[in-house]
N, C-alpha and C positions, 0 to 999 in steps of 0.2 A: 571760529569753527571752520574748517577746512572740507571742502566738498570732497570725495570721493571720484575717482575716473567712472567707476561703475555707477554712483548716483547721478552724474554727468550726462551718461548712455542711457539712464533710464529718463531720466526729464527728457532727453532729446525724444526720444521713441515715443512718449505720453506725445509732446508737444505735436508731433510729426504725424499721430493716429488722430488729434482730435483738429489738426489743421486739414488732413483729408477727410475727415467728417465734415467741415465747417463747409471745404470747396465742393464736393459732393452734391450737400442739401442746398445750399447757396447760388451754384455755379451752374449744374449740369443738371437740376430736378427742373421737371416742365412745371410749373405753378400753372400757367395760362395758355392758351391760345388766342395771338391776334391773326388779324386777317389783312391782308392788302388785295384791293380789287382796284387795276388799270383802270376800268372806267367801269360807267353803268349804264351808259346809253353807249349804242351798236345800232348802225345800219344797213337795213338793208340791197346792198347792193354786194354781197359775196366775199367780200374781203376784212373788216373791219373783227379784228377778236378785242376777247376780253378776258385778263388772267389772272385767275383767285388764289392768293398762297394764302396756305396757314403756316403762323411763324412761331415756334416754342418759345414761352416766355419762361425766364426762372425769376428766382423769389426779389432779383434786385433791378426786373424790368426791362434788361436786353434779353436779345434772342438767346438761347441755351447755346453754348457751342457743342458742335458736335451730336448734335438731337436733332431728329425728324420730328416733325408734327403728323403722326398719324389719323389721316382725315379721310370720311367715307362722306362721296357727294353725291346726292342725288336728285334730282330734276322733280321738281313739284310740277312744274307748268311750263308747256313752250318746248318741252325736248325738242322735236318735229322740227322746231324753227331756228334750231341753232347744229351745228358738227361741231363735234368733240375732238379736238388737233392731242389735247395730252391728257390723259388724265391718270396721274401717280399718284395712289392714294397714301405709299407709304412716306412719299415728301411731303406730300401736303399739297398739288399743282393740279391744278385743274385751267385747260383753256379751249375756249372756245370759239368758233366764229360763225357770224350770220348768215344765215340762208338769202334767201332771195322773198322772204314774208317778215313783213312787221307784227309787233303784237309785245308780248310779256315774255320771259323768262324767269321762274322762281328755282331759287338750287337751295339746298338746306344741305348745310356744312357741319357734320358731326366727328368731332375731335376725339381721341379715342384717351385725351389726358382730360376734356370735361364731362360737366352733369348735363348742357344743354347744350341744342344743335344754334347752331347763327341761319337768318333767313337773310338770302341775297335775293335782290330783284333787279334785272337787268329790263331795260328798255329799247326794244327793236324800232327804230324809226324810218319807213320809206323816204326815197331821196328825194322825195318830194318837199320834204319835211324842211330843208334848209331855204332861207329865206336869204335874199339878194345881199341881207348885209350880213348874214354869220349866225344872226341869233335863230330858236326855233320857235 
């Protein structure tokens, strides 16, 4: 039995709509939201930041290409004690750096692709804080 040019063009066309369905749902849908945070102790002495992405995850575990992590961040505890250098909430980047007071920092990071917020706690320590051989 001999194919047809036109049965040809229609396999191709099925093939071609259900391989952009597949890359779609597979490739570019955010499943998850992870987070990377540079560090979680900060000291106080005015300089030292710390920088939270949220990064789209799709359904096979890398970051989504071409997707924002839309994330609204907000300071539980410690606003006071930290300046805010960036905060884009349509990429997902929030950074910030120490005042000149130790204490706590809490941000809750609400993803606008999940059902819950993530709680970060960042540690302000005075420079007093470091001990002669590094550790604290």
């Amino acid at each position: 039995m001999k194919i047809s040019k036109n049965m040809w063009i229609l396999f191709g066309f099925i093939f071609a709509v259900l391989l952009a369905v597949f890359i779609f749902n597979y490739v570019f849908s955010v499943y998850e939201t992870k987070y990377e945070l540079s560090t979680s102790v900060l000291y106080s002495d005015g300089n030292t930041t710390a920088v939270l992405r949220a990064i789209p995850i799709n359904a096979w575990g890398f970051k989504a290409p071409f997707r924002n992590s839309n994330t609204r961040f907000e300071f539980e505890e410690g606003a006071g004690k930290v300046e805010v250098l960036i905060k884009d909430e349509v990429r997902g980047v929030l950074k910030i750096r120490s005042k000149q007071e130790s204490g706590k920092v809490v941000i809750r990071a609400t993803p606008k692709n999940s059902l819950l917020p993530t709680v970060f706690e960042i540690l302000i320590y005075p420079n007093q804080a470091m001990l002669s051989n590094g550790e604290l």
